[in-house]
KEDORO-297120 format. One record per residue (C-alpha): y, x, z; residue in three letters. Coordinates in steps of 0.05 Angstrom, whole numbers, plus 5000, padded with zeros to 4 digits. Example, Ala and Ser with C-alpha at 12.3 -4.5 7.8 and 13.67 -1.06 7.14 Angstrom:
<sites>
<Y 4910&X 5246&Z 5156&resn ALA> .
<Y 4979&X 5273&Z 5143&resn SER> .
</sites>
This chain:
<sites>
<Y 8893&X 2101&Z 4253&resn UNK> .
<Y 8938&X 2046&Z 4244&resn UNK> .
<Y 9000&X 2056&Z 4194&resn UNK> .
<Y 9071&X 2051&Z 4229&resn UNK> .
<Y 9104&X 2007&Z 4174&resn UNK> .
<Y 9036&X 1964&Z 4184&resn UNK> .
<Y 9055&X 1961&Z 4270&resn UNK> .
<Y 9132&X 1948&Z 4241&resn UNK> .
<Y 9117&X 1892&Z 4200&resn UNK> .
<Y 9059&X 1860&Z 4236&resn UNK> .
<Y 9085&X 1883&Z 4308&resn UNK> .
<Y 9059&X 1813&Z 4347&resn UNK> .
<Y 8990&X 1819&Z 4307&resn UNK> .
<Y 8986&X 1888&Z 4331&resn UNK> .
<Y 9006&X 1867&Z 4404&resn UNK> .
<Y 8952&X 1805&Z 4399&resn UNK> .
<Y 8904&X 1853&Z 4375&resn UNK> .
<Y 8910&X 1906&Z 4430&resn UNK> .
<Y 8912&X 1859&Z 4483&resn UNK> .
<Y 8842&X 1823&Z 4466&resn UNK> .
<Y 8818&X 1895&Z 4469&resn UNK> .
<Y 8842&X 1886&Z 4552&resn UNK> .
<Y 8896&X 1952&Z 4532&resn UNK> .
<Y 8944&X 1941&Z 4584&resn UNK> .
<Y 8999&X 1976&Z 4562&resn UNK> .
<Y 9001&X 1956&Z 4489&resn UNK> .
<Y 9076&X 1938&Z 4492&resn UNK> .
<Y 9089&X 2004&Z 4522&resn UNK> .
<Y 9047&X 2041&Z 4465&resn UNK> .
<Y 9073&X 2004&Z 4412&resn UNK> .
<Y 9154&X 2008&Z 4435&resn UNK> .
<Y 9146&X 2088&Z 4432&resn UNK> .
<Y 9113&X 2089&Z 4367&resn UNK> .
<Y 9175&X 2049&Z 4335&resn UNK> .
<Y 9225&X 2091&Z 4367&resn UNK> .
<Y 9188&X 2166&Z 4354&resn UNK> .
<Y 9186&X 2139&Z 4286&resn UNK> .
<Y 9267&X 2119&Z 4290&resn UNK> .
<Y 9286&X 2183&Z 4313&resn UNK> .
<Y 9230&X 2211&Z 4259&resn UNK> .
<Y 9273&X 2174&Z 4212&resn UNK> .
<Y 9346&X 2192&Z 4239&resn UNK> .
<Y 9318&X 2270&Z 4246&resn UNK> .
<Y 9290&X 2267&Z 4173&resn UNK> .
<Y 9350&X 2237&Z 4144&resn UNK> .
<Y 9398&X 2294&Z 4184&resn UNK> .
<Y 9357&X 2349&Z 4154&resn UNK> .
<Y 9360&X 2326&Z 4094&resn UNK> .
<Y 9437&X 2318&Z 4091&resn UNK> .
<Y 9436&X 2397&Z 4111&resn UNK> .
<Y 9391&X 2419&Z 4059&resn UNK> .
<Y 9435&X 2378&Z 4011&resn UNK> .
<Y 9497&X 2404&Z 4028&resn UNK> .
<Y 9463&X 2476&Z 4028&resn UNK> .
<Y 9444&X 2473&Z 3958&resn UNK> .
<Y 9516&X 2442&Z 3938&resn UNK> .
<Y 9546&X 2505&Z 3967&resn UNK> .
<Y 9495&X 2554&Z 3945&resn UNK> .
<Y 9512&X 2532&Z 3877&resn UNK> .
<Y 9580&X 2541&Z 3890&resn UNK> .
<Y 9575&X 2605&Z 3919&resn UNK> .
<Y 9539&X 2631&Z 3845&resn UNK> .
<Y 9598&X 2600&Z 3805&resn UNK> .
<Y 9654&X 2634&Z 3851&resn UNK> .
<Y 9603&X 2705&Z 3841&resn UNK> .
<Y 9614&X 2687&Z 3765&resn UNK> .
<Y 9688&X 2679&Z 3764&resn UNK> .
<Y 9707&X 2746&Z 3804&resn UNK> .
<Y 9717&X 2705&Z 3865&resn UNK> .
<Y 9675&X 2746&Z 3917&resn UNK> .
<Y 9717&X 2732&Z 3988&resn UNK> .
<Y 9721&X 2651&Z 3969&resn UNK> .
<Y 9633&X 2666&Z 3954&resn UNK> .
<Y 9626&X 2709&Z 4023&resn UNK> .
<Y 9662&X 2660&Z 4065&resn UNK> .
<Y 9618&X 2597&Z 4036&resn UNK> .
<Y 9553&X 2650&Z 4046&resn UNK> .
<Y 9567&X 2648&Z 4121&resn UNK> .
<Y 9577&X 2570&Z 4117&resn UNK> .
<Y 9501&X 2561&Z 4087&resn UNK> .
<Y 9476&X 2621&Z 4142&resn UNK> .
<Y 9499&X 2561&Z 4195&resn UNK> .
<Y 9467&X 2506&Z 4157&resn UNK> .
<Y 9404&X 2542&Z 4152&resn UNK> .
<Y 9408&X 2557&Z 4229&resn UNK> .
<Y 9419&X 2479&Z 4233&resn UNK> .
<Y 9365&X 2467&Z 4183&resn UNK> .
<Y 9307&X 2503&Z 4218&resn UNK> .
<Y 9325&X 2469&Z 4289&resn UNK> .
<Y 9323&X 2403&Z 4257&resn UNK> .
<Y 9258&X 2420&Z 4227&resn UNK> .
<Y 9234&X 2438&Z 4283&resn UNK> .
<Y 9249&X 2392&Z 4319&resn UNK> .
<Y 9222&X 2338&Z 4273&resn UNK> .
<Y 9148&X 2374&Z 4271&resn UNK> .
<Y 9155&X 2359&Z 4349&resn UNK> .
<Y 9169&X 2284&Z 4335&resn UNK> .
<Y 9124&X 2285&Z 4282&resn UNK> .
<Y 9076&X 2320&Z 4327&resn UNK> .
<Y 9084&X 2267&Z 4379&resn UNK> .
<Y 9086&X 2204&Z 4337&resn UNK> .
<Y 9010&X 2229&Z 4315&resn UNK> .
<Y 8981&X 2239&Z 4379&resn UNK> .
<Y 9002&X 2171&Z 4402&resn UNK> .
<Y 8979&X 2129&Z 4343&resn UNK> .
<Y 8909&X 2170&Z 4354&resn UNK> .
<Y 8915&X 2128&Z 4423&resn UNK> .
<Y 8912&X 2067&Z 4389&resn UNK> .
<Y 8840&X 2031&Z 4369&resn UNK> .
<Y 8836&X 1987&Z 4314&resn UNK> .
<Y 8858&X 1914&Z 4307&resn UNK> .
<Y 8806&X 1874&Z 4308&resn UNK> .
<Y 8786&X 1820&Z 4264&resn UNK> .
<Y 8800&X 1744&Z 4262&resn UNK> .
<Y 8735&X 1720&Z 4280&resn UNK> .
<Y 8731&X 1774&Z 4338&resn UNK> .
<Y 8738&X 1729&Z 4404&resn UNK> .
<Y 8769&X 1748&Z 4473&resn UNK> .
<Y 8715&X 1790&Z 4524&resn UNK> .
<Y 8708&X 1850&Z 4572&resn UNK> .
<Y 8641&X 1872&Z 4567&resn UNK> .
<Y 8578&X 1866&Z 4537&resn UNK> .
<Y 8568&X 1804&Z 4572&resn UNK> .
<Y 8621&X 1773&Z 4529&resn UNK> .
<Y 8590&X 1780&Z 4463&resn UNK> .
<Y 8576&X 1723&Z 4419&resn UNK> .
<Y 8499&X 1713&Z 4395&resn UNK> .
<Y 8499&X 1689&Z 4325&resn UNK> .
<Y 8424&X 1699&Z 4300&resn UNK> .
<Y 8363&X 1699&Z 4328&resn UNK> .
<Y 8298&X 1712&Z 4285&resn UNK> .
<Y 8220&X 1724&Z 4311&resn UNK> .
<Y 8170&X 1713&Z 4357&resn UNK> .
<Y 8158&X 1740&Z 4424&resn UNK> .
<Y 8088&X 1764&Z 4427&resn UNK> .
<Y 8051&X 1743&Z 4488&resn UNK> .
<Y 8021&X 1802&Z 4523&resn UNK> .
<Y 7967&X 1814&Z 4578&resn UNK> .
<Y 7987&X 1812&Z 4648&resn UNK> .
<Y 7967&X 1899&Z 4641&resn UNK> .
<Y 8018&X 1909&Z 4591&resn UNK> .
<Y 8055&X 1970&Z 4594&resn UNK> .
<Y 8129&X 2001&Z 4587&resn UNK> .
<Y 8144&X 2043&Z 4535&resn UNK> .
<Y 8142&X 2103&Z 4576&resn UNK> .
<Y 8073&X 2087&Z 4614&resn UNK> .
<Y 8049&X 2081&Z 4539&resn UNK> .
<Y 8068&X 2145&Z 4518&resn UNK> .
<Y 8034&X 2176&Z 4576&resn UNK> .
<Y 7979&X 2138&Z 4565&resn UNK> .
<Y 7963&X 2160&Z 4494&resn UNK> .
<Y 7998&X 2228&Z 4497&resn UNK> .
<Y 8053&X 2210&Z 4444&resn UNK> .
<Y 8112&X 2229&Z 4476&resn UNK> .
<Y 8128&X 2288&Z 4534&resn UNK> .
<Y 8188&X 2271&Z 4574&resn UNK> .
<Y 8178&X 2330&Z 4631&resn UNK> .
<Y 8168&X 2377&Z 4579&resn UNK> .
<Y 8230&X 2355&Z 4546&resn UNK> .
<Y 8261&X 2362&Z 4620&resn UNK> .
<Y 8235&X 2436&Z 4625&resn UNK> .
<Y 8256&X 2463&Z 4552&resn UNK> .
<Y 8338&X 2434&Z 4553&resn UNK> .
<Y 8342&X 2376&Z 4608&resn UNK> .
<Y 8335&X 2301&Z 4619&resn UNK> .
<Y 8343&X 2262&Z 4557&resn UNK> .
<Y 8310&X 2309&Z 4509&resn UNK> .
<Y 8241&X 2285&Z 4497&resn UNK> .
<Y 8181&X 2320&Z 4459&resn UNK> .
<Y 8143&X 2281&Z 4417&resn UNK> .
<Y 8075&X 2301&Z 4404&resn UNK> .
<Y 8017&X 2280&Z 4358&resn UNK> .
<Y 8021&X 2206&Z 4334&resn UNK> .
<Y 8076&X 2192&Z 4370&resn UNK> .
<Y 8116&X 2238&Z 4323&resn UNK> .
<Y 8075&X 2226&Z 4262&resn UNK> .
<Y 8103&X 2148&Z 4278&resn UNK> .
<Y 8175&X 2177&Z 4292&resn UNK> .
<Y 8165&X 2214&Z 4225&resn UNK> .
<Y 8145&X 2149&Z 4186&resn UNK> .
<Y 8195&X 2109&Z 4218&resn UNK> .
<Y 8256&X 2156&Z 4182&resn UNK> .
<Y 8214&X 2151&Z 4113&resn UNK> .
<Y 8208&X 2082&Z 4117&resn UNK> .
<Y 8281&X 2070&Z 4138&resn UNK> .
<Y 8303&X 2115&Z 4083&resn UNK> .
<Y 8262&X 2088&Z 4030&resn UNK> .
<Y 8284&X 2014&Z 4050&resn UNK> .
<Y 8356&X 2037&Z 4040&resn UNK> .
<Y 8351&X 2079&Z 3976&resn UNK> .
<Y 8317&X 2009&Z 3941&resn UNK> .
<Y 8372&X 1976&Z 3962&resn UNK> .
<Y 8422&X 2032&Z 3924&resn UNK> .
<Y 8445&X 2077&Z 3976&resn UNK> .
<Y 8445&X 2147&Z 3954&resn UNK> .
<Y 8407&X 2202&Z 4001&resn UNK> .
<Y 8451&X 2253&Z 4030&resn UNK> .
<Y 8434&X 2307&Z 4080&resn UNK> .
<Y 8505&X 2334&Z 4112&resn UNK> .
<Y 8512&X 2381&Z 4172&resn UNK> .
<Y 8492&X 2361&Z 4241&resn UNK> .
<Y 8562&X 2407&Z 4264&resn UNK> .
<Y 8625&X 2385&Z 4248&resn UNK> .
<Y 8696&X 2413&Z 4253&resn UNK> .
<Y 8756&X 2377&Z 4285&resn UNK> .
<Y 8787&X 2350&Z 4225&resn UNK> .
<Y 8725&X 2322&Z 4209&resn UNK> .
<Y 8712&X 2286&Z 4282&resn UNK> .
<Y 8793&X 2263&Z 4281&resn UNK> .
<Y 8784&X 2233&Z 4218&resn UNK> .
<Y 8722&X 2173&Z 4236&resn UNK> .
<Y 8754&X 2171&Z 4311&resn UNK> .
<Y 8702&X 2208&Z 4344&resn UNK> .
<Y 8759&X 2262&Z 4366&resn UNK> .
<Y 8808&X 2260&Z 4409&resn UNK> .
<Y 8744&X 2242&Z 4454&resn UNK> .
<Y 8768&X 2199&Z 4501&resn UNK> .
<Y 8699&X 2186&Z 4533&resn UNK> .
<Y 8670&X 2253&Z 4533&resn UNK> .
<Y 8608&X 2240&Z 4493&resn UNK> .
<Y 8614&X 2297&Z 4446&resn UNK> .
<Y 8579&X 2363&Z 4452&resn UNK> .
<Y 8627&X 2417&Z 4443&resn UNK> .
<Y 8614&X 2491&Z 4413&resn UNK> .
<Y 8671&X 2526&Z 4442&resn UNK> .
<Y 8664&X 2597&Z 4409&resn UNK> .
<Y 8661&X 2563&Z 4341&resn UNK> .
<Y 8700&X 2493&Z 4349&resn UNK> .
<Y 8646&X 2457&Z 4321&resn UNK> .
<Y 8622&X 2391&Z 4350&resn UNK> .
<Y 8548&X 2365&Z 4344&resn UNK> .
<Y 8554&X 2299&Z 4315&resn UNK> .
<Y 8542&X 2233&Z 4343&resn UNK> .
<Y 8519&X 2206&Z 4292&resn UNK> .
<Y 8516&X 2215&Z 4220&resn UNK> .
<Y 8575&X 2161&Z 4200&resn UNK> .
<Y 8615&X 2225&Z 4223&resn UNK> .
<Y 8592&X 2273&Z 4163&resn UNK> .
<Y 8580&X 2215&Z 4111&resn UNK> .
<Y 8638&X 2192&Z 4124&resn UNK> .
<Y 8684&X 2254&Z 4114&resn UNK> .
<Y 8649&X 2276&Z 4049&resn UNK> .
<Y 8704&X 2226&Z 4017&resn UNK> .
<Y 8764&X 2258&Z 4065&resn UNK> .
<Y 8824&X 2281&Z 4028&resn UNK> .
<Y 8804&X 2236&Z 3960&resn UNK> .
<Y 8838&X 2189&Z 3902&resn UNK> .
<Y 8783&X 2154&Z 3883&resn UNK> .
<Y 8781&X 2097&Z 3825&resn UNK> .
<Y 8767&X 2023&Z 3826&resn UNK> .
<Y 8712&X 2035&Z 3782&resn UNK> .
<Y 8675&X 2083&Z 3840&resn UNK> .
<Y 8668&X 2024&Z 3883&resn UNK> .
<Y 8621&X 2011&Z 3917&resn UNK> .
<Y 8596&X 2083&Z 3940&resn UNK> .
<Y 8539&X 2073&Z 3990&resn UNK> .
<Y 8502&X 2125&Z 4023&resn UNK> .
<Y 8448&X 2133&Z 4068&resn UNK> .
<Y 8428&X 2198&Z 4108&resn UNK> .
<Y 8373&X 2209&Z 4168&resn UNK> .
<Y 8407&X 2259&Z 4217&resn UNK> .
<Y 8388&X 2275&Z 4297&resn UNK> .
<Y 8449&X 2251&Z 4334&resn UNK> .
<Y 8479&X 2284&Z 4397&resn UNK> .
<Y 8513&X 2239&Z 4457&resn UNK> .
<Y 8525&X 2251&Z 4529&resn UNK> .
<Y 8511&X 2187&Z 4553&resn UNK> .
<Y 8533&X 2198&Z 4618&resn UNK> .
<Y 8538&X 2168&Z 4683&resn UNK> .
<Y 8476&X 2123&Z 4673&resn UNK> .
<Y 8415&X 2123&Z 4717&resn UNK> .
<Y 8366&X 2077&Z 4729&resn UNK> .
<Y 8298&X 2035&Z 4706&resn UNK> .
<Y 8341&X 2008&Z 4654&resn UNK> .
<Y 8355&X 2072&Z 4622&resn UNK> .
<Y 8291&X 2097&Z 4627&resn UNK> .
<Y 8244&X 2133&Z 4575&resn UNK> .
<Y 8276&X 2124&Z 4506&resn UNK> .
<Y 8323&X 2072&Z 4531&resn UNK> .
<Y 8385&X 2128&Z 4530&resn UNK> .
<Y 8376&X 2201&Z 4511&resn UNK> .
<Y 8423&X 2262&Z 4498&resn UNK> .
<Y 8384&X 2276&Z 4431&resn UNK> .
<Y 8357&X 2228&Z 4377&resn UNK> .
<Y 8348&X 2207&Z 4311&resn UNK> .
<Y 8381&X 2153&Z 4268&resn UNK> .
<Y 8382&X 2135&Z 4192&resn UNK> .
<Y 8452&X 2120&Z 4179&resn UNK> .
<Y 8483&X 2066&Z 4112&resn UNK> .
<Y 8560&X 2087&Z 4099&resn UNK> .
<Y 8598&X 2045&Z 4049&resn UNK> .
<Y 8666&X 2064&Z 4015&resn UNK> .
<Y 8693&X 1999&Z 3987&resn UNK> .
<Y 8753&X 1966&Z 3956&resn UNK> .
<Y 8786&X 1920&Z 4012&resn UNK> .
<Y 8773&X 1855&Z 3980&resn UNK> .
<Y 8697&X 1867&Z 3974&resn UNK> .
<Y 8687&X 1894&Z 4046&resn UNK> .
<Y 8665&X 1841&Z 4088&resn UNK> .
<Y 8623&X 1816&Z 4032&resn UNK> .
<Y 8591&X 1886&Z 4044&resn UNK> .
<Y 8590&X 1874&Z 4113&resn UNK> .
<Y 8549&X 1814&Z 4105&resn UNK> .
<Y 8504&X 1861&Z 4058&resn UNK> .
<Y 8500&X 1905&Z 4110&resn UNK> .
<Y 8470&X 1853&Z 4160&resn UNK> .
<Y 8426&X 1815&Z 4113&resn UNK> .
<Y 8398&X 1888&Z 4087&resn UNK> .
<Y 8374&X 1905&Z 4163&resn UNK> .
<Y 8356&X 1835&Z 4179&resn UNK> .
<Y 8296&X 1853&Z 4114&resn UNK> .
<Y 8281&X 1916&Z 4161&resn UNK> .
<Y 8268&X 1883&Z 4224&resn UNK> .
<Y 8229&X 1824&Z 4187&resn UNK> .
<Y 8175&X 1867&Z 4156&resn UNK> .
<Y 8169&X 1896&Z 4219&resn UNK> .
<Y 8161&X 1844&Z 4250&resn UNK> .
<Y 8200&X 1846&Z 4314&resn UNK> .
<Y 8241&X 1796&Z 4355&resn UNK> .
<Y 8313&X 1802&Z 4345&resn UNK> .
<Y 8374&X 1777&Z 4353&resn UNK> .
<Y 8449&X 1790&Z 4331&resn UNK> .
<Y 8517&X 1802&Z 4367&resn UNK> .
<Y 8587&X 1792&Z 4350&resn UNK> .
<Y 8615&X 1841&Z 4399&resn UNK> .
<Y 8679&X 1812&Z 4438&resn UNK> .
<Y 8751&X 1839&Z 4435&resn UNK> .
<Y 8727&X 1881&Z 4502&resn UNK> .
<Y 8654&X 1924&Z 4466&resn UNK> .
<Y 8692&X 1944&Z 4405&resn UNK> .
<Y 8681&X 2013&Z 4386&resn UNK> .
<Y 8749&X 2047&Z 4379&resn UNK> .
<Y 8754&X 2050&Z 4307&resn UNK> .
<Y 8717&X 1979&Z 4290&resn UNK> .
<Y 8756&X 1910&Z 4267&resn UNK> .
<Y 8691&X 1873&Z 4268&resn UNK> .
<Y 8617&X 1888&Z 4292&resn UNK> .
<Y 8549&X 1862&Z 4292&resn UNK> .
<Y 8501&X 1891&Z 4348&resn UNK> .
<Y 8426&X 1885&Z 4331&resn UNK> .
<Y 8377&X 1874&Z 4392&resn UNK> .
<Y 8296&X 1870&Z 4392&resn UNK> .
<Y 8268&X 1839&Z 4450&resn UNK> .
<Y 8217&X 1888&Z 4486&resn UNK> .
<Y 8171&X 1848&Z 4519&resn UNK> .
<Y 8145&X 1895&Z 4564&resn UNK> .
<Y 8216&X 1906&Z 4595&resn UNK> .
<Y 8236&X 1838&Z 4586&resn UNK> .
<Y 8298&X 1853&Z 4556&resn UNK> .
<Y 8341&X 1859&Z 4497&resn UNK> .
<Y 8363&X 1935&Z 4482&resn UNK> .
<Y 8406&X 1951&Z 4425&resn UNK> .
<Y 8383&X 1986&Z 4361&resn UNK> .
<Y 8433&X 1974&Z 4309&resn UNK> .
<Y 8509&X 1963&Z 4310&resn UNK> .
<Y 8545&X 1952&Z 4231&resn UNK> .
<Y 8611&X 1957&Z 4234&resn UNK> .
<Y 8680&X 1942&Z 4181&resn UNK> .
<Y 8732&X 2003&Z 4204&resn UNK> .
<Y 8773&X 1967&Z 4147&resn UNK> .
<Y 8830&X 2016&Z 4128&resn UNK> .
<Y 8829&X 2054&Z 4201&resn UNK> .
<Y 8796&X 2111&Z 4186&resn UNK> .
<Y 8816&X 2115&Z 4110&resn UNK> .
<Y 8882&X 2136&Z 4136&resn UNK> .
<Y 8858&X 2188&Z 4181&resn UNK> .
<Y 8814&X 2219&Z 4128&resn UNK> .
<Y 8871&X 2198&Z 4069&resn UNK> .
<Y 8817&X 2168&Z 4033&resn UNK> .
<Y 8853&X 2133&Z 3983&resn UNK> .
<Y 8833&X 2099&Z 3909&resn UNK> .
<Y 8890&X 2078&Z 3858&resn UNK> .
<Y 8896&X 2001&Z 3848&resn UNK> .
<Y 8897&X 1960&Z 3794&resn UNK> .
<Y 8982&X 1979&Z 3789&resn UNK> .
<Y 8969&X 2057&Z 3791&resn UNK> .
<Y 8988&X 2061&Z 3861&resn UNK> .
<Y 8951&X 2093&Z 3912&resn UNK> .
<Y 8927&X 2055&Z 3966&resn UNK> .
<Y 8872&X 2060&Z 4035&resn UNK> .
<Y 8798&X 2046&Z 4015&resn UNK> .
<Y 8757&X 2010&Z 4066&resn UNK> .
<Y 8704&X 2054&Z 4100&resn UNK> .
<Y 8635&X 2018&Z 4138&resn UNK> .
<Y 8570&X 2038&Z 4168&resn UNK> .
<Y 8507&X 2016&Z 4200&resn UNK> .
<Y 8444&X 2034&Z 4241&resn UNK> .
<Y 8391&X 2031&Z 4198&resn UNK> .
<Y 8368&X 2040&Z 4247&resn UNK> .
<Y 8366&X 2086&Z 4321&resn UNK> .
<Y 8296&X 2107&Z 4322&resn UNK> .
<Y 8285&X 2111&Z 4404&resn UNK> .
<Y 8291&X 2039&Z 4418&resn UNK> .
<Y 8260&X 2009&Z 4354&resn UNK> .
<Y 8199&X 2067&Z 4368&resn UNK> .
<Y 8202&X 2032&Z 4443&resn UNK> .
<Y 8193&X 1965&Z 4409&resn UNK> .
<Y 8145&X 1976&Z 4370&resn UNK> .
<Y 8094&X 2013&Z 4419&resn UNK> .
<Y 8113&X 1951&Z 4474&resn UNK> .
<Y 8111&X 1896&Z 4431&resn UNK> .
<Y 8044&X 1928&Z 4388&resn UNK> .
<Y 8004&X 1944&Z 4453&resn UNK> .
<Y 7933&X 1907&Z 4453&resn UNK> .
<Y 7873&X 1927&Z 4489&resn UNK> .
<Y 7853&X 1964&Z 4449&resn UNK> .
<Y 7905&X 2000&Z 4435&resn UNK> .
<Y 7975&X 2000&Z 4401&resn UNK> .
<Y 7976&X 1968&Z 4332&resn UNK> .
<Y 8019&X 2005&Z 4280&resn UNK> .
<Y 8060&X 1951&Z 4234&resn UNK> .
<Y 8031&X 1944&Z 4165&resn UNK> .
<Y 8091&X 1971&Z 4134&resn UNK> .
<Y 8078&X 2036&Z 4163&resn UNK> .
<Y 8022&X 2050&Z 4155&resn UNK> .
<Y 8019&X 2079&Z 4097&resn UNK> .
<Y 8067&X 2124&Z 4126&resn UNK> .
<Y 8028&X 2138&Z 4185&resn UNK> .
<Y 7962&X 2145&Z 4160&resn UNK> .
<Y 7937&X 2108&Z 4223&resn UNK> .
<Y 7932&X 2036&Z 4236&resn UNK> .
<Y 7919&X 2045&Z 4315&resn UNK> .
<Y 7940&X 2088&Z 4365&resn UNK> .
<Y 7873&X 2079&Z 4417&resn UNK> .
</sites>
């Protein structure tokens, strides 16, 4: 969430901002903020002159108690009974503003980043990297879907007949691969000095408000009505808010953490060969990186961040490439992100696996995640996370891009997880 003084003082970067995200009515948005928060201000400073004057009298009122002088005390008692009537109607009335002022800033995405350029869709996004060869397959090669068939490794129709589309049973070494693929991934990131964590896969409101998944604008969240509980999208949400509500120190930076969590999306209003199989599901697993870190160090970290699942991909030994994502594909909360894409040959197409994103200081002021700087003054850490990595597509890669005749090949690096080098 942005800060108001930050839209006050930087009011044409915040305009600039909004409209390379294609927001139409940024000028609108932002001339409401400014005046909820004048009349915030003019509301606040009203109340404030009525408590004053309140306390003057009520001070009075003991002193004329003191000196014998009860009908001067009675007649200044039914003064203050006014002011408090005046009192509560001007706090009331600036909880509405207050109110109101909130609910529109949780409108507003994120400002994105210098280097982010102008775009409205996926199509727009800049590539920047490109590492890996394409394998050359037989003209019989396979989708990922035919494969799992094939070899029995993953249930689709069963998944259909237990919840619904987009919930797929894995079975045998398909999930034995599944299983090594979150080892692997979490191994990989604790070397590289994230700490493990394994948070809730429900999380409350405050919880979803405070990484941007909530309000939820596009509907992807499952909601548990009874309870108010929300399954999670991904597990940036819980990582995230284990820091909400915290002063932390200079000397805690960086705090990195990594946690493997099944995620829970929607996804709708998608059909098609291109979202077949594992392409999009309503259920899957991810290994998430978080970072907290001090604002000068974070797009240092964000490099980190890229380089670190660059290492992944290499040792598996998959075609990718990377995306800056345009002003249009931001995520809400983002300033700046890098999509990861493997090539799947069998498709013929790039599908995403990975996005790493800087949120810079957005959602540290939703979740008041604050350290105190070098001058003892508090002030908004910078929060970041990554796919490292979405298991569906990189598990889709792996058995399109491994398949031989004889069977799928399982990358050397997994294989000691597996305990397979073959799937025939």
């Amino acid at each position: 969430m942005l800060q108001v003084p930050f839209i006050r003082q930087h009011k044409e970067r915040v305009l600039k901002g909004l409209q390379l995200r294609n927001i139409n009515d940024a000028e609108t948005l932002i001339s409401q903020v400014l005046q909820l928060d004048e009349d915030r201000k003019k509301t606040q400073g009203t109340l404030d002159e009525i408590l004053a004057e309140s306390n003057k009298i009520s001070k009075e009122i003991g002193q004329l108690f003191q000196q014998g002088e009860t009908q001067k005390a009675n007649l200044l008692k039914e003064k203050t009974g006014k002011l408090k009537e005046d009192a509560k109607r001007y706090s009331d009335q600036l909880n509405e503003i207050q109110e109101a002022l909130t609910n529109l800033l949780y409108q507003i995405p994120n400002i994105p980043n210098k280097s982010v350029t102008p775009g409205n869709s996926d199509e727009d996004n800049v590539e920047i990297f490109r590492e890996g060869d394409i394998p050359v397959l037989s003209k019989n090669a396979l989708p990922h879907w035919e494969l799992a068939k094939k070899y029995d490794l993953i249930d689709f129709e069963l998944g259909v007949k237990i919840t619904g589309a987009g919930f797929p049973v894995y079975k045998g070494k398909g999930a034995k691969l599944q299983r090594a693929l979150i080892s692997y991934f979490l191994d990989k990131n604790i070397e590289a000095g994230y700490e493990e964590v394994q948070v809730p896969h429900l999380v409350n409101e405050a919880s979803g408000i405070g990484t941007g998944s909530l309000p939820d604008k596009e509907g992807q969240m499952y909601h548990i009505g009874k309870d108010d509980l929300y399954l999670i999208p991904t597990a940036e949400v819980p990582i995230t808010n284990l820091y909400r509500d915290m002063v932390l120190k200079e000397s805690d930076f960086p705090i990195l953490n990594t946690g493997y969590t099944p995620c829970f999306r929607r996804e709708a209003g998608s059909y098609g060969a291109h979202v077949r199989g594992l392409n999009r599901l309503h259920q899957f697993d991810k290994v998430e990186i978080v970072r907290i870190e001090h604002p000068d160090q974070s797009y240092a970290a964000l490099e980190g961040m890229v380089d670190h699942i660059k290492g992944i991909l290499r040792e598996l030994k998959l075609p990718y490439r990377i995306l800056r994502l345009c002003g249009g594909d931001l995520t809400f909360a983002s300033a700046l992100t890098y999509d990861f894409e493997l090539f799947s040959t069998a498709q013929d197409r790039w599908l995403e696996i990975s996005s790493v994103s800087n949120f810079e200081t957005f959602q540290a002021n939703r979740l008041k995640l604050r350290f105190k700087n070098a001058k003892g003054k508090n002030e908004l850490a910078h929060t970041l996370n990554g796919s490292s990595l979405a298991l569906p597509r990189v598990l889709a890669g792996i058995l399109e891009n491994y398949q031989t005749d004889a069977g799928i090949e399982i990358p050397e690096v997994l294989r000691k997880y597996t305990g397979f080098d073959l799937i025939a």
